[in-house]
C-alpha positions as CSV (number, residue, x, y, z in Angstrom):
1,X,-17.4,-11.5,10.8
2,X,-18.5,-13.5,13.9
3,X,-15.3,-15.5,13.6
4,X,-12.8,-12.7,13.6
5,X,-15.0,-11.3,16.5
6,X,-14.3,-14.2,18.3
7,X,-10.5,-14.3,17.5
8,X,-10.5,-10.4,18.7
9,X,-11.7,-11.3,21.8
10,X,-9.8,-13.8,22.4
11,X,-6.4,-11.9,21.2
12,X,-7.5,-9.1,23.9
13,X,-8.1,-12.0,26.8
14,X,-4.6,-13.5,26.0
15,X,-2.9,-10.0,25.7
16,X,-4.3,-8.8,28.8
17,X,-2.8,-12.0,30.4
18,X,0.4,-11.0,29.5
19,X,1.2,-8.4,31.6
20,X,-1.1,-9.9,34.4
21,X,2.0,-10.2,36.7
22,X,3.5,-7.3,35.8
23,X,1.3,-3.9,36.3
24,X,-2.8,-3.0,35.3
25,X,-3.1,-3.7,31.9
26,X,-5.0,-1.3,28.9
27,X,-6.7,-1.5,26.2
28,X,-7.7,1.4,23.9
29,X,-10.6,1.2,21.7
30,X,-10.6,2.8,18.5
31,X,-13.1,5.1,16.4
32,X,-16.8,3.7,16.9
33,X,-16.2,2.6,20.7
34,X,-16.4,-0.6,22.9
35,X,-20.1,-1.2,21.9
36,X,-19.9,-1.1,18.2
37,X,-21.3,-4.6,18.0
38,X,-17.6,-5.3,16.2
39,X,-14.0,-6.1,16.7
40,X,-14.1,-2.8,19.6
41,X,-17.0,-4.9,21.6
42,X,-15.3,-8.0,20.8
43,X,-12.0,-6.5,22.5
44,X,-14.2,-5.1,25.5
45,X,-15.6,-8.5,25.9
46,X,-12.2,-10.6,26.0
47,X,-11.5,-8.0,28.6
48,X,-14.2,-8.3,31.0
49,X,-14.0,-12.1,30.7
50,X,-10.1,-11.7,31.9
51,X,-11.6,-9.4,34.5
52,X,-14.0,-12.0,35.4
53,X,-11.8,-14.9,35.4
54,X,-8.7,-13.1,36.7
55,X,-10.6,-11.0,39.3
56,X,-8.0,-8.4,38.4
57,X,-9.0,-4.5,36.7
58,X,-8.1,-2.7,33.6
59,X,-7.8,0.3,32.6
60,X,-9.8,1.4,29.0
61,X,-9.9,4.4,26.8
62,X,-12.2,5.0,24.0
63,X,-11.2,7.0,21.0
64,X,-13.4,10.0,19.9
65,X,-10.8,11.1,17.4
66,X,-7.7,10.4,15.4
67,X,-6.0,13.2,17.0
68,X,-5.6,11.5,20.3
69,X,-3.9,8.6,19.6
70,X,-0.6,9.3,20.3
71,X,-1.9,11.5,23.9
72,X,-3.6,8.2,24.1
73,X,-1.1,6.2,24.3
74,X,1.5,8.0,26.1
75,X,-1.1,8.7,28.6
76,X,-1.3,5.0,29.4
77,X,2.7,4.0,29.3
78,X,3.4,6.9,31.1
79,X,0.6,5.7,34.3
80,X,2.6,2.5,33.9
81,X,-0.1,0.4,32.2
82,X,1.6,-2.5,31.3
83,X,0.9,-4.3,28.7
84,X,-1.1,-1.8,26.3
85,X,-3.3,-3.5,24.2
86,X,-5.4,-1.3,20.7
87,X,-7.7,-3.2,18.7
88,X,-7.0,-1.6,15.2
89,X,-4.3,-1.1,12.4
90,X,-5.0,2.8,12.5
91,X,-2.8,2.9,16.2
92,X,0.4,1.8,13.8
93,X,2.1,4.8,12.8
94,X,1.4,6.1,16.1
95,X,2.7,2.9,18.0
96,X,5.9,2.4,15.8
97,X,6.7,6.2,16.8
98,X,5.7,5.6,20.8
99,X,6.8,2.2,21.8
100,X,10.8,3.0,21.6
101,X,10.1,5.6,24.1
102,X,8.6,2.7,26.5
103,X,10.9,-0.1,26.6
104,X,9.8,-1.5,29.9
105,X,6.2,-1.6,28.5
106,X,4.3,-4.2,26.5
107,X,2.3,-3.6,24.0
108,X,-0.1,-5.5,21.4
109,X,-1.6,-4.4,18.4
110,X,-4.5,-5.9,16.2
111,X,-4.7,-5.9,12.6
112,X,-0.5,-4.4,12.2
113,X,2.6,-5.3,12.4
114,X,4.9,-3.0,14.5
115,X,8.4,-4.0,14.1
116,X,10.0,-3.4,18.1
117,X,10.8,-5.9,20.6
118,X,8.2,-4.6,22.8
119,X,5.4,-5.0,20.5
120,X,3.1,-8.0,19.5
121,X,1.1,-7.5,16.3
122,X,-1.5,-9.8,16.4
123,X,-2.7,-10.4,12.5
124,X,-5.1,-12.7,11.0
125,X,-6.0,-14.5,7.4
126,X,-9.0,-12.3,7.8
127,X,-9.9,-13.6,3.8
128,X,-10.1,-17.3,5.0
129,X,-13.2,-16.8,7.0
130,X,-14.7,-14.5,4.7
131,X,-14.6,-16.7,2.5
132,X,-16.1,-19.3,4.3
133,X,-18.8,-16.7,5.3
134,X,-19.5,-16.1,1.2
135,X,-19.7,-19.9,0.8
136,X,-23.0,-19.9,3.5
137,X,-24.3,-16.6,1.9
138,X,-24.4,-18.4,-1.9
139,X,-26.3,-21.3,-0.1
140,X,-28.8,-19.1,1.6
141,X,-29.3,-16.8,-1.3
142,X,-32.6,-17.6,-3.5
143,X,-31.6,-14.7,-6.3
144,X,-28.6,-15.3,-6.8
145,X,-27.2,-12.0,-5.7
146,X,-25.4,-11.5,-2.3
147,X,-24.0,-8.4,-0.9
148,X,-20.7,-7.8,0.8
149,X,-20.8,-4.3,3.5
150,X,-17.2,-3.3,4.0
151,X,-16.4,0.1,6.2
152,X,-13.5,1.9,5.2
153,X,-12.2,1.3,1.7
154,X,-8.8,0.0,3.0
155,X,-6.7,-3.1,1.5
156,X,-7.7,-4.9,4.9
157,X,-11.0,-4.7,3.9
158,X,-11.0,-5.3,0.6
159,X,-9.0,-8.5,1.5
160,X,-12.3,-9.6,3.6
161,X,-14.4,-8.9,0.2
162,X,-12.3,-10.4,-1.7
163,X,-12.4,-13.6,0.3
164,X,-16.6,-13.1,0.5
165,X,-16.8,-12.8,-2.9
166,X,-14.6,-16.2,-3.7
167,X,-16.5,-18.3,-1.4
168,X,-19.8,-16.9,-3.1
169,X,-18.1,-18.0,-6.0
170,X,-17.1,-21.7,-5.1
171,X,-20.5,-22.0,-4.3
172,X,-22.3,-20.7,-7.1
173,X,-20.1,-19.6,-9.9
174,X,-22.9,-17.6,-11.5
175,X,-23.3,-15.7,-8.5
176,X,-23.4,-12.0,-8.7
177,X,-21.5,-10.7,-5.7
178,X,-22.4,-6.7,-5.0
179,X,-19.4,-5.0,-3.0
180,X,-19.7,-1.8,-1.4
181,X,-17.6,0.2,1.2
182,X,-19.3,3.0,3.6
183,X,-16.5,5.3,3.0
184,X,-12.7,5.8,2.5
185,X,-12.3,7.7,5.9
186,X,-11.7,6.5,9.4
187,X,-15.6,7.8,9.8
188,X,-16.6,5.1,7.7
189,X,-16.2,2.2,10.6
190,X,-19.1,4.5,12.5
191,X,-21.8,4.8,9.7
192,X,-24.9,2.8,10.6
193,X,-26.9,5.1,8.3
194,X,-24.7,4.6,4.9
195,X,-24.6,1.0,6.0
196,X,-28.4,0.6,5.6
197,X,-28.6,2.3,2.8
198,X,-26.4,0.2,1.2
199,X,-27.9,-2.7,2.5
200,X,-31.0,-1.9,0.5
201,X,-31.8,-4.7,-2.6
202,X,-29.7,-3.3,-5.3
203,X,-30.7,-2.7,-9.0
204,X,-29.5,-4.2,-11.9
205,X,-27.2,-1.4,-12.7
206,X,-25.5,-1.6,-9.4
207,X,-25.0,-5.3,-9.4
208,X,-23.7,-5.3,-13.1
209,X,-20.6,-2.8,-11.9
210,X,-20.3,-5.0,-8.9
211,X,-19.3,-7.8,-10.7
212,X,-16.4,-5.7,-12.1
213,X,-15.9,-4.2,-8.8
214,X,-15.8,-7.8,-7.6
215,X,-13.1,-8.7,-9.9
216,X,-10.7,-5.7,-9.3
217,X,-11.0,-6.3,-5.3
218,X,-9.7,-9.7,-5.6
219,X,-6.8,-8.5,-7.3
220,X,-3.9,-9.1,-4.3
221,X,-4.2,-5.5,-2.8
222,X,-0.7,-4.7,-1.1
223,X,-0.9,-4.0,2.5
């Protein structure tokens, strides 16, 4: 996960560069805010380093909930924020439906692809470091057993499993790989409790329906 951090970082630097020239740039951070010690706090660091290195400001909204994407949005073009950067796949309905209405404005998207001229989806091969990830996880393990923590039960994620679980696997074929997910709604990416809870050693019964669980995620999930 530290990988993809670092690639969402650097997507928000490089989009925020963009528009540099052009008007005050925005980013919008989805559910779970800019210090979730994830892709929103990888966003809001890429940010502050442009800041930094730039010397020029930003303007930033945090997401309470799904309702006020759209507002969010609009709220931002309409101030003349240009470009608009969201660091999440949840802003793609809402962005397909906005962005005609702003053809003067720039805008980026992580984890979706938005089909305008005015929009750069920024999307990764989020399963090729996962994978990698599983590979160091079967060399560290002394049971045998690893454990993958997804948040919402999403094809995204599963792809990030999927790749965990095959790495685990190249390393240690015998491997049993436990797969969970906090939740299947957007209140899922903000659930530090279930996470731990999860995160608990799990019992034979649970990893015995992991490794079936394991096997159905990696079936190609269509996004």
């Amino acid at each position: 996960m530290t990988m993809m951090k670092s690639l969402c970082g650097a997507t928000a630097t490089l989009a925020l560069m963009a528009g540099a020239a052009l008007a005050e740039p925005a980013i919008i951070f989805d559910l779970g805010g800019k210090f979730d010690k994830s892709f929103n706090e990888a966003a809001f660091n890429g940010a502050e380093r442009w800041a930094k290195e730039t010397g020029g400001t930003y303007k930033e909204l945090e997401m309470q909930d799904e309702a006020q994407r759209e507002q969010a949005l609009r709220r931002l073009a309409e101030a003349g924020a240009n470009p608009v950067v969201m660091t999440g796949f949840a802003f793609g309905d809402v962005l397909a439906k906005v962005a005609p209405d702003f053809p003067d404005t720039k805008f980026a998207i992580v984890d979706m692809v938005v089909d305008a001229p005015n929009v750069k989806s920024v999307v990764f091969n989020e399963h090729e470091g996962s994978y990698l990830v599983g590979m160091m996880a079967a060399l560290a393990s002394k049971t045998g057993t690893v454990g993958f923590i997804g948040g919402m039960d999403i094809p995204l994620i599963r792809k990030f499993g999927c790749g965990y679980a095959q790495g685990v696997k190249a390393v240690n074929p015998d491997a049993t790989v436990v797969l969970n997910m906090t939740g299947d709604t957007p209140a899922a990416w903000n659930d530090p409790v279930k996470g731990a809870e999860l995160a608990k050693p799990p019992t034979r019964a649970s990893s015995r329906s992991a490794s079936t669980a394991t096997r159905t995620t990696c079936t190609p999930a269509r996004s």
